[in-house]
Structure formats: structure tokens, C-alpha cells
C-alpha positions in Angstrom: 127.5 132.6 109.0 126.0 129.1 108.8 125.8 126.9 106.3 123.1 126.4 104.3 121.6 122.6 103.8 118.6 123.0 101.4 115.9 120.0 101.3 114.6 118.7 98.1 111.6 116.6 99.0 107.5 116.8 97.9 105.0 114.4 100.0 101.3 114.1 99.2 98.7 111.5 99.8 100.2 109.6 96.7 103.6 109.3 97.5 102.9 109.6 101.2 104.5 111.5 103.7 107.4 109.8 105.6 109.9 111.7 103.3 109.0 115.0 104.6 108.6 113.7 108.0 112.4 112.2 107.6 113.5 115.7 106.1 112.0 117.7 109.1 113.3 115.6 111.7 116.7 116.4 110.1 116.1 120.3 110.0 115.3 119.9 113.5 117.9 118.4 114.9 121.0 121.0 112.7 118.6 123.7 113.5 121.1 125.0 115.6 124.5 125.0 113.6 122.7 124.9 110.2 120.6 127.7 107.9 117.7 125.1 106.5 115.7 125.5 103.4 113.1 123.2 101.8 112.8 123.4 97.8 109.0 121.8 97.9 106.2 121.7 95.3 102.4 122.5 96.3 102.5 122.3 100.6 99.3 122.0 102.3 99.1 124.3 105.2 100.4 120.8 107.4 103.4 120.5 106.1 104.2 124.3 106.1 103.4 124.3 109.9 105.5 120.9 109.6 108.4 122.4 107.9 108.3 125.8 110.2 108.0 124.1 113.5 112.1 122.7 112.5 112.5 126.9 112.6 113.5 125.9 108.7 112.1 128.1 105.5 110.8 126.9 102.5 110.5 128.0 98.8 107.7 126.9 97.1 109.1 125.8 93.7 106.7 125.3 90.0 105.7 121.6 89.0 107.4 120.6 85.8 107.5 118.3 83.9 110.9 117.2 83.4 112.9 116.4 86.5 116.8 117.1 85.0 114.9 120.9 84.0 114.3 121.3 87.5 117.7 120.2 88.6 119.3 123.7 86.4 116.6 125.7 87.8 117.3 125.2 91.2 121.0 125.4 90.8 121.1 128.7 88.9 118.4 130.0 91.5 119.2 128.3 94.6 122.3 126.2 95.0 125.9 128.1 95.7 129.4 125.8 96.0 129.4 125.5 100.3 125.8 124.4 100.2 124.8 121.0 100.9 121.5 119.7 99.2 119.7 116.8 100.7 117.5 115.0 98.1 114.7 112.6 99.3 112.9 111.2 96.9 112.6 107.9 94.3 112.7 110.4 91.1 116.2 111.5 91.8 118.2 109.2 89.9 121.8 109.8 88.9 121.0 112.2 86.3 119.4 114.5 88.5 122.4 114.1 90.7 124.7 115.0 88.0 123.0 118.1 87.6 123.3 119.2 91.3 127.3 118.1 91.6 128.0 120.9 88.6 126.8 123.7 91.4 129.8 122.8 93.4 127.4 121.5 95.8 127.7 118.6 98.7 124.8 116.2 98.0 123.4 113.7 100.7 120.9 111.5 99.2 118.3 109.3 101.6 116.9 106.4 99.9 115.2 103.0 100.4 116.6 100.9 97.8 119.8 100.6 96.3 118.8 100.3 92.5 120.8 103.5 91.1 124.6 104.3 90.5 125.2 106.6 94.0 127.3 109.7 92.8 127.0 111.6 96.3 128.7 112.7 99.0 126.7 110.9 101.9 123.9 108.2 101.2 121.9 107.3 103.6 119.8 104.4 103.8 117.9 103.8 107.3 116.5 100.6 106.1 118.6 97.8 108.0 119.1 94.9 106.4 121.6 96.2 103.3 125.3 95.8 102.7 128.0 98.4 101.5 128.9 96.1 98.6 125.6 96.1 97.2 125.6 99.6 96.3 127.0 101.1 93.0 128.7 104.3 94.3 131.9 106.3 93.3 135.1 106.2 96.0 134.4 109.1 97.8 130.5 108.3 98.5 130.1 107.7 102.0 127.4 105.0 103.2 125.6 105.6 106.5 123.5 102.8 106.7 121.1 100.9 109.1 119.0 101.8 112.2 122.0 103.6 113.1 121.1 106.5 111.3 117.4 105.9 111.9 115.6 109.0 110.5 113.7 109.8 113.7 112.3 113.3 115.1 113.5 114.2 118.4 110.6 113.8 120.4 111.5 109.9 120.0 114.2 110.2 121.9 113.4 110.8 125.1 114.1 108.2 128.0 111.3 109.1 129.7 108.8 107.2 127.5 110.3 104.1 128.3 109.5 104.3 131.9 105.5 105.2 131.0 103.1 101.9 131.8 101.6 100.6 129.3 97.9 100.8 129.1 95.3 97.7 129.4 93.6 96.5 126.3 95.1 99.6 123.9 95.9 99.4 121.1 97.7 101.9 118.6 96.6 101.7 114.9 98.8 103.6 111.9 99.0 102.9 108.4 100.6 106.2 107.3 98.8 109.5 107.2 96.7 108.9 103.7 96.3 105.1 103.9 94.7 105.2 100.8 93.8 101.7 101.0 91.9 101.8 104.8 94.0 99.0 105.9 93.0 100.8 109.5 89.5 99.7 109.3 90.6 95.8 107.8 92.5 95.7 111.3 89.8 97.5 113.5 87.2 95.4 112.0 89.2 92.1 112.7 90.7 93.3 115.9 86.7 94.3 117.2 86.0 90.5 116.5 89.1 88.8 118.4 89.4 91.4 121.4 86.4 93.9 121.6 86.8 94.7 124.8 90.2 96.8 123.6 90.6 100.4 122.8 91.7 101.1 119.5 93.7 105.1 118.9 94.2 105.3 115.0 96.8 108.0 113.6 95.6 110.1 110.5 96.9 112.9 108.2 95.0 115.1 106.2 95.1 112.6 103.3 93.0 110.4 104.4 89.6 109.9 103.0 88.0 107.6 105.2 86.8 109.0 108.1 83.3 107.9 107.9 84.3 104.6 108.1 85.6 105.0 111.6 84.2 107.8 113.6 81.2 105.8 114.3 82.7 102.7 116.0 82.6 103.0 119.7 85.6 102.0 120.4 87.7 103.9 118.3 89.7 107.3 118.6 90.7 109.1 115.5 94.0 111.0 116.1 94.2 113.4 113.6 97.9 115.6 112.5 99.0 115.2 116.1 102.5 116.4 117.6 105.6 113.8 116.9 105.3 114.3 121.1 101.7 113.0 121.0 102.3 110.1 118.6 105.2 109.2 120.9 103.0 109.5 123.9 100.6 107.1 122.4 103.2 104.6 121.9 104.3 104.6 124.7 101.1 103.9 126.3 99.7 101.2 124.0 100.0 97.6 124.9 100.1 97.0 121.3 101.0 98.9 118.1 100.2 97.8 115.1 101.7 99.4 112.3 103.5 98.4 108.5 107.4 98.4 108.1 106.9 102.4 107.4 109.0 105.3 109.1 106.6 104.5 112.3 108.6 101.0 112.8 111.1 103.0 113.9 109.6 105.2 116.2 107.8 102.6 117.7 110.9 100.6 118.6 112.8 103.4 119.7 110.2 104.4 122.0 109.3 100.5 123.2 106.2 98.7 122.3 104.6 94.9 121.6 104.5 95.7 117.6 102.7 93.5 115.3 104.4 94.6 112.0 103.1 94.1 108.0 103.8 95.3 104.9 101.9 96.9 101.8 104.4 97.9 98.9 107.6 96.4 98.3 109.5 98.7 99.9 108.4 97.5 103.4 109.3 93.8 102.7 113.2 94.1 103.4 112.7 95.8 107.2 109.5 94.2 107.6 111.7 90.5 107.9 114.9 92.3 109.5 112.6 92.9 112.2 111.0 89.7 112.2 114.7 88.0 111.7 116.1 89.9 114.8 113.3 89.0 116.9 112.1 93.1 117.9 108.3 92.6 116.5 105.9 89.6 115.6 105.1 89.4 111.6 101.5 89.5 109.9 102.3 89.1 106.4 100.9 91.1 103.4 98.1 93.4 105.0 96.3 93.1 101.9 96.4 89.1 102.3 96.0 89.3 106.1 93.8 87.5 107.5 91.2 87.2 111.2 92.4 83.7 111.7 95.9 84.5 110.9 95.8 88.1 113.3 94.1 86.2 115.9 97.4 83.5 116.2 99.6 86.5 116.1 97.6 88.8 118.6 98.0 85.9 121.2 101.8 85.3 119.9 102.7 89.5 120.8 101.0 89.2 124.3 103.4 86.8 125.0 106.4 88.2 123.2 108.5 89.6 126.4 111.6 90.4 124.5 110.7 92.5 121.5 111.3 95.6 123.9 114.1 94.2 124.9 115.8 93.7 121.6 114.6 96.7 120.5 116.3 98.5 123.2 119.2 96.9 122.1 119.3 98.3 118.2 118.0 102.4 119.5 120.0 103.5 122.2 119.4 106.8 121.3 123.0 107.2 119.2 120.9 108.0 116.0 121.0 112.1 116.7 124.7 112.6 116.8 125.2 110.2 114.1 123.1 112.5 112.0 124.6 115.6 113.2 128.1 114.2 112.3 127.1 112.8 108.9 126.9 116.9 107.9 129.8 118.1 109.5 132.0 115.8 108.3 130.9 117.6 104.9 
């Protein structure tokens, strides 16, 4: 019989949803050796057909109110000793953790900060830039840290990407599936003023509330909850991508492409300057703050930049799959 590995994890257009995109790319790849389960609150019909595509079930579990009374509920319900519960989210602080270790349970926790006291089994943090010693953890919590354990769906890893030409004046546009802020059309707007002449393909989800703003310039193509094998596609085939410090930064360097990288919320700000630092994409600030004068230097800066794929190469050599795997056996 397998093991069972249930995933506690919610996305919406508020929170966003690269933690549910992380979780899946996970069920996906211990499909095999692994029973999966996501615990999940309200899904939209996308992230059932998300969730299902991993060949993973889900239990749709009541909103309420306090976070440490859902912790006992899904332990007296749910959770057994053998299992192993994966948490992805900010609300799981060590309290909610405590709950969960009473089961008996093996815990991995995936987080993008390291502001709590870690009392888990595995922790992993696939934002580089972070050091063991500046997490609080107990002995026996394991760290997997880095673009080493870069939280990527399968389809990313395919060699055969990197060998796909690049496509003449296009450009890939994705600032997460809501974008509740339509930083897509601040960049289509400046980018239609510097280089008009280039084809712009913009990812959205079934957050976002903009559409009306884009479907009428000429030169733009909505993509709209496309495959991870069609997003890949479209990276490989842009010239440029220009994305935040998000969960597509890594797919877009594992698969190879000329990024221009920003950030909109804080977390974004520590792999937005690791990437900077170690030379794999060119920097445009703050979104919010960008400017055309300022994307115009920076557009003509990428062009030039021959060695972002090169370094990026260099950091995803496709080791992130059995790293994963291993992180769960080991438990």
C-alpha cells in the first residue's frame, strides 16, 4: 500500500496561485510511489482539473475561522501516524504545526520566508538566496533550500525546449494568473511605445478581471488557463519574457529565455536581486515604480545580454525532480 502525503494549501485571486501550482507539481511527480490528497477550501472548477490532472484526490474542507480549529479537525478526520502532510501556506505558523506533529504525522512545510520557529520534518524554501543559519528550527528539521529544490512541474523539464528557436520580436508577458493590479497592460502599454513592431502573448488565470483592457490591442494574445506544456512552449519561443520574481522565474530559467525580471510584494525582492546578483536575468525595479524611460534602457540592455541563458543553465540542470522525490522518501 502507498503512503499517503496529503496537501494543505488554498489559492484564490487574493493570495494567488503559485502555492497550488507548487503543490501539484509535487503530486505529480510522487504520483507514482505516493497516494496524494489535497485538504483545500472552496476550488474553482481550475484547480480541481489542476489538482486531478497530478491523478491526486481532494477533500473539500469548511472555511473557519480559527486556523489551530482546523488543525484538530483534520487530524481527527484526516491525518494517521505514517502520513506525511505538506503545508503551503503563510497562515501555518508554529502553532498550527504543533497541532499536526500530535497526529504522529511527518510534516514538510514550503515557505518563502524564514520569519517562524520551523518545528518540521523537511522545510523547503525554493527561494535562493537564504542561509541554514538563518532559520529557527529544532535538530531534526531538515532544510532543502535553493533552486535546487525548485518547485517546478514536469513539463519544465524537458531538454527539448532548449533546442526550440526563439521567435523574432515576441515577447512573453505574466504577472501571475489574477494580477490584480494589471501590471500586464503597464508593460504592454510601454512595451507598444518602445518596440511596436513586437508581438506580445500574455498568460492569464481565471482571476483576472481585466480582459477588456487587452483583447482589443492588435498586437496582443491573451493565453488563458493554458497547459504547464503550453506555457513552457511559449517560453521557449519568446525572445523575451517578462515576468516578476514569482514561481514563473523559475520556469522561465529552467526552460531558457532573455528575462527582464521585477517585483511587486516583498516577497519577490530577495530572488528578484539573486537573480540580478548571479547575472541569469536583467532587473526593472519595483513594477509599480517602473518606468518607459527606465524599460526602454533595459529592453536594449536584455537584447544584448548573451549569457543569462547560459548562467541559467548553469543553476537548472534538471536535478530538481529527484531531489524532490528523495526529500519524501527519506521520510
Amino acid at each position: 500500500m502507498k503512503l499517503k502525503v496529503y496537501f494543505r494549501v488554498d489559492s484564490n485571486s487574493e493570495i494567488g496561485f503559485g502555492h497550488i501550482i507548487r503543490c501539484t507539481a509535487i503530486s505529480d511527480i510522487l504520483r507514482d510511489d505516493f497516494s496524494c490528497t489535497f485538504l483545500i477550501k472552496n476550488p474553482s472548477e481550475y484547480l480541481i482539473g489542476e489538482i486531478s490532472a497530478t491523478g491526486a484526490n481532494y477533500i473539500v474542507i469548511p472555511e473557519s475561522q480559527n486556523i489551530l480549529v482546523e488543525a484538530k479537525i483534520i487530524t481527527e478526520k484526516y491525518i494517521q501516524k505514517q502520513d506525511i502532510v505538506l503545508i503551503d501556506g503563510y497562515q501555518f505558523k508554529t502553532e498550527y504545526q504543533e497541532i499536526l506533529r500530535r497526529s504522529g504525522c511527518n510534516i514538510v512545510y514550503i515557505d518563502d520566508f524564514n520569519d517562524k520557529d520551523y518545528i518540521c520534518d523537511a522545510l523547503i524554501n525554493n527561494i535562493p538566496g537564504f542561509t541554514e543559519q538563518s532559520f529557527k528550527k529544532k535538530s531534526y528539521t531538515k532544510l532543502y533550500l535553493g533552486t535546487d529544490y525548485a518547485l517546478l512541474r514536469k513539463e519544465f523539464f524537458n531538454p527539448s525546449l532548449r533546442k526550440i528557436a526563439k521567435k523574432r520580436k515576441t515577447i512573453l508577458v505574466s504577472f501571475g494568473g489574477a494580477d490584480i493590479y494589471n501590471l500586464s497592460l503597464k508593460i504592454i502599454q510601454f512595451i507598444n511605445k518602445i518596440r511596436p513592431d513586437y508581438s506580445i502573448n500574455v498568460l492569464i488565470g481565471d482571476a483576472y478581471m481585466h480582459n477588456e483592457t487587452l483583447k482589443n490591442i492588435s498586437n496582443v494574445k491573451l493565453h488563458h488557463n493554458i497547459s504547464a506544456k503550453d506555457v513552457a512552449e511559449l517560453i521557449a519561443q519568446s525572445k523575451i519574457c517578462i515576468i516578476p520574481a514569482s514561481s514563473i522565474l523559475n520556469e522561465a530559467a529552467c526552460v531558457g529565455s532573455k528575462i527582464l525580471v521585477g517585483y511587486f510584494v516583498d516577497n519577490q525582492v530577495q530572488p528578484y536581486n539573486y537573480f540580478i546578483e548571479n547575472q541569469m536575468a536583467i532587473g526593472i525595479g519595483n513594477i509599480h515604480e517602473l518606468t518607459l524611460t527606465l524599460l526602454k534602457t533595459k529592453f536594449e540592455e536584455v537584447l544584448k545580454a548573451d549569457c543569462l541563458i547560459e548562467n541559467q543553465f548553469q543553476k537548472y540542470r534538471f536535478q530538481q525532480i529527484e531531489n524532490i522525490k528523495n526529500i519524501f522518501y527519506q521520510l
